[in-house]
N, C-alpha and C positions, 0 to 999 in steps of 0.2 A: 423476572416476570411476576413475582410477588409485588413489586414498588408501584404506587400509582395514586391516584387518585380513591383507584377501587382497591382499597386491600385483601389480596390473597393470602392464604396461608399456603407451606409448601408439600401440602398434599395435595388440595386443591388445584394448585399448578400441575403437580405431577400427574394428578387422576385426571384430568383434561388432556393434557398431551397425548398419555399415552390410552387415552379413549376408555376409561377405566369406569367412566362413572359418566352421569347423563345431566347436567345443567345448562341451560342454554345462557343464562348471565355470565357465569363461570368460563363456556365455552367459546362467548362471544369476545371475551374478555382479551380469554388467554390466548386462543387458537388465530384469531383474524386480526388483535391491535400488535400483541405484546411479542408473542412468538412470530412473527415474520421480522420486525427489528432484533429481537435476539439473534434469530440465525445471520442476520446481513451483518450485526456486527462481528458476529466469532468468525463467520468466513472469509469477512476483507479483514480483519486482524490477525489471521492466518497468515493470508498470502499476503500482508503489507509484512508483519515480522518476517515470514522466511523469506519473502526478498530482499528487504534490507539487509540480513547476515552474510546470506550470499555476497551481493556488491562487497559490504564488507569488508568481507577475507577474501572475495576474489581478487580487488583491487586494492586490499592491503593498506586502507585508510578509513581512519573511524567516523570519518567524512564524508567518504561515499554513500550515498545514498540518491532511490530512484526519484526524490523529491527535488534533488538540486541538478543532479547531472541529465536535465532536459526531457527526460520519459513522460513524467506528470503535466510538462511546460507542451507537448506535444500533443497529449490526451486533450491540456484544457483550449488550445488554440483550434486542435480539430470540430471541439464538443462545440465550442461558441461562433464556430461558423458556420456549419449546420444551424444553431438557434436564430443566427441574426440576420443570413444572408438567406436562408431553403426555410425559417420557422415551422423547422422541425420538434419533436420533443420524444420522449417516453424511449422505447427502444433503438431508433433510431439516433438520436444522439451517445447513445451507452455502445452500439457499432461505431460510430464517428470517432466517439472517444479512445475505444481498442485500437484503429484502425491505426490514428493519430498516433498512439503511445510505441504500437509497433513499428510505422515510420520513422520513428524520432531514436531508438536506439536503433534500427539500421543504419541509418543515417550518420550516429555515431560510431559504430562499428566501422562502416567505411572508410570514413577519414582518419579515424584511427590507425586502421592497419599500416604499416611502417615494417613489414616479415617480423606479423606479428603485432599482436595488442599491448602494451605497457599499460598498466593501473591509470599511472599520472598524466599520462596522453590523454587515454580515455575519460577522466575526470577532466581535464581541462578543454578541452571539447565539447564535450557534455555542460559544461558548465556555460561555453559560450553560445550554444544551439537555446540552452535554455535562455539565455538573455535576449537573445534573436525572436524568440517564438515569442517571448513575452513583449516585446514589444509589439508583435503582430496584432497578439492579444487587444495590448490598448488601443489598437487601433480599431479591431473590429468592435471595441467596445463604442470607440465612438459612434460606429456607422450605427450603432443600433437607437429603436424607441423606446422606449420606458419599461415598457411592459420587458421585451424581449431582455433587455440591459438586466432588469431584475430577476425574470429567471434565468438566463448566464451568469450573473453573480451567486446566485442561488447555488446553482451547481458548483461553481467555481471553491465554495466555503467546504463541501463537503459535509454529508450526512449520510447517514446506515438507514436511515427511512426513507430513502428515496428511492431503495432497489426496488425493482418490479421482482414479479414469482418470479420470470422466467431469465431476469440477471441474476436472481438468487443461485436457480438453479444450474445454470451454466456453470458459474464459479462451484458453486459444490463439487459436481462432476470434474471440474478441472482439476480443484485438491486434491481427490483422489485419484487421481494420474498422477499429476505431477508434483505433492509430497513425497509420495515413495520412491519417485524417479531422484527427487531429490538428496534423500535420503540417501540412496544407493551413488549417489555423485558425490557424497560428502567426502568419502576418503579421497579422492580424484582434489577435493577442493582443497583438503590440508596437506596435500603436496603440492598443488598449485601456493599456500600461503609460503613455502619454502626459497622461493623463487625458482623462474625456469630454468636457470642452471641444474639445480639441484633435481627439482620434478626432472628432468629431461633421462639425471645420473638414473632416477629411480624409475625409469621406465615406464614415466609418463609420457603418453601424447598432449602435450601442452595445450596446444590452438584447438586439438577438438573437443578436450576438456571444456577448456575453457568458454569455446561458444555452446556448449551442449549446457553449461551452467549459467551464462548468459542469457540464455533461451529460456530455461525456466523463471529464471528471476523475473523476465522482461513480461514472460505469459501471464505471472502471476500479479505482479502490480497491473498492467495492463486492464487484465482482467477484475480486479478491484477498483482500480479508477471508475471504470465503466459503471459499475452499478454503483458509487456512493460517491462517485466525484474525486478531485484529491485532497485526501483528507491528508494531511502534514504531518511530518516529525513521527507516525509511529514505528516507519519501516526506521530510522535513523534509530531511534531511544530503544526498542524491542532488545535486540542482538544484544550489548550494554548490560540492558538488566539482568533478562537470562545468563548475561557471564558472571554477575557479580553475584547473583544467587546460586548459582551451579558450578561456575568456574569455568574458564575457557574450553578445557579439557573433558570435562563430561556436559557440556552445553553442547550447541551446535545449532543446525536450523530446527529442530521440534522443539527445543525449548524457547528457540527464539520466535517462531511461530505462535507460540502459548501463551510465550509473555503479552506477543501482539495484540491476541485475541482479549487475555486479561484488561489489558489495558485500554481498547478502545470501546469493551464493554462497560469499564469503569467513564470512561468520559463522557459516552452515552447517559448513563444515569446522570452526569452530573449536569451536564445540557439540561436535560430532560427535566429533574427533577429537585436541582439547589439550586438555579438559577430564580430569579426574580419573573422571568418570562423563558420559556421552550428556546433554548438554541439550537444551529448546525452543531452536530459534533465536532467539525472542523476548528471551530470557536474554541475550544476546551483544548483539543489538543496544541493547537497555535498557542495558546497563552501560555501551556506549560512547557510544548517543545523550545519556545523561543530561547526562554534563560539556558535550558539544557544546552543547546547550541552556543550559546555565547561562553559557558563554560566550558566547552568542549573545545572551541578555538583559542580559548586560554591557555588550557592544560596541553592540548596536544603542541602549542605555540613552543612552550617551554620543554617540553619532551623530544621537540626535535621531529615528532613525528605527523605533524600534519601536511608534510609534503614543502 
C-alpha cells in the first residue's frame, strides 16, 4: 500500500489503517484505492493456495489443480452466461460464478464415483468437463456484442480489483470457517495421501474424509473465483513453493495458503505497477505459471509420477 503513484511511507500506511492519525489525502489514498485491493488479493491467494494443496495431496498429483480439472471452466462458463444472455453484472454474476464452480465439481464428483473416488478418475474427468464447458464458453462468446464479449473477457483474465465490499467480505468470513476446518482435516489428508488401503488399516473413514476435504477445496476456489475471476496457475504453483521452502513435512495448507497470498500480492504489484500500462493480474500470473507447467509436465513425465 506504500507503491503508487502517491508515495506512502509505512507509518503513514499504518496510522491510516489503523485510524491513528487524521489526513484526508493520506486516508483517501490508503483506506478506499489501496486497501480494498490489498485485502482482495491476500484473501483469494489464501483460499487459491489452500485449495490448490489440498487437490494436491488429496489426489496425489502435482497436477491437480482447481484450474484444469473443470471448477474454474465452470465458474467462467456460468459467469459469461449471465453477462451475455441476462446482461447481468456486479454481484450477480460473482453468485453465477459460485453457483457454476459448485456445479462443476458436483458434477465431477458424480461421475467419478466407481465405490468410491480414485485421484486419477477424478482428474481425468475433470479435465474433460473442463474441455466441455470450454467450448460452451466459445460459444456463448460468440453469441455476444462487443461491449458484453469485453466485459466477459474482462472477467474471464482475472483481477483482485474487481471484488465488490461485499465478495470481499463473504470470502473473508469463509477463511475463517473454513481454514481452521481445514487445518483440523489436514491430519485426515496425510493419511488419505497414503492410499486407501492403508488410511482404511489406520482408521480412517476414507469417502467421508475425502468429500469433507473436497468441500472445502471446492468452497474456497469457488468462492475466489467469484470475487476476482479465475486468476490461473496460483492454486497449482502455491503448494510447490511452500514445500520447497518449508519442506513437505512442516508445510502443509497454511503455508501453502501464505505462499498464495504472497505471491498473488506480488503479481498484483507487478500488473499494476512495472508494466508499461495497468494489467489484469491474471496477465502476470499466466505468463509466469505457463513455463512452470510446462516444466512440471517434464519433470513429473520423467519421474513417473504425472499419472
Amino acid at each position: 500500500m506504500m507503491v503508487g503513484s502517491f508515495r506512502l511511507s509505512a507509518g503513514e500506511v499504518i496510522g491510516s489503517v489503523l485510524h491513528l492519525r487524521d489526513d484526508p489525502s493520506v486516508d483517501f489514498v490508503v483506506r478506499d484505492l489501496r486497501l480494498p485491493t490489498a485485502l482482495s488479493a491476500l484473501t483469494v491467494g489464501l483460499a487459491l493456495g489452500a485449495s490448490g494443496t489440498i487437490f494436491q495431496q488429496l489426489l496425489r498429483n502435482p497436477l491437480a489443480s482447481p484450474d484444469f480439472v473443470g471448477i474454474t471452466s465452470g465458474a467462467g462458463l456460468a459467469a459469461v452466461t449471465g453477462i451475455v444472455l441476462f446482461q447481468v453484472s456486479g454481484m450477480v454474476v460473482s453468485g453465477l460464478a459460485l453457483g457454476g464452480a459448485i456445479t462443476a465439481a458436483l458434477l465431477m464428483y458424480v461421475l467419478a464415483w466407481r465405490d468410491g473416488v480414485s485421484g486419477y478418475r477424478f482428474i481425468l474427468i475433470g479435465i474433460g468437463i473442463a474441455v466441455f464447458f470450454d467450448g460452451l464458453l466459445g460459444y456463448m462468446l460468440t453469441r455476444a456484442q462487443l461491449f458484453e464479449a469485453r466485459q466477459a473477457m474482462h472477467w474471464l483474465t482475472g483481477s483482485v480489483g474487481q471484488a465488490s465490499t461485499g465478495e470481499r467480505q463473504l470470502l473473508m468470513y469463509a477463511l475463517l470457517l473454513l481454514l481452521p476446518t481445514a487445518v483440523l482435516l489436514q491430519r485426515q489428508l496425510r493419511t488419505l495421501e497414503l492410499g486407501d488401503d492403508t488410511a482404511r488399516a489406520l482408521g480412517s473413514r476414507t469417502e467421508l474424509s475425502r468429500a469433507g476435504l473436497l468441500a472445502v477445496a471446492v468452497t474456497l476456489v469457488a468462492l475466489a473465483v467469484s470475487a476476482a475471476g479465475p486468476i490461473l496457475f496460483v492454486a497449482l504453483v502455491a503448494g510447490p513453493i511452500a514445500n520447497r521452502l518449508l519442506g513437505p513435512a512442516t508445510g502443509g495448507i497454511v503455508a501453502a495458503a501464505l505462499a498464495g497470498a504472497a505471491l498473488l500480492l506480488t503479481a498484483d504489484l507487478v500488473a499494476v505497477h512495472l508494466m508499461p500500462t495497468a494489467l489484469p493480474t491474471g496477465v502476470v500470473t499466466g505468463a509466469v505459471g505457463a513455463p512452470y507447467l510446462l516444466w512440471l509436465l517434464a519433470t513429473t513425465n520423467r519421474q513417473g509420477a504425472g499419472g
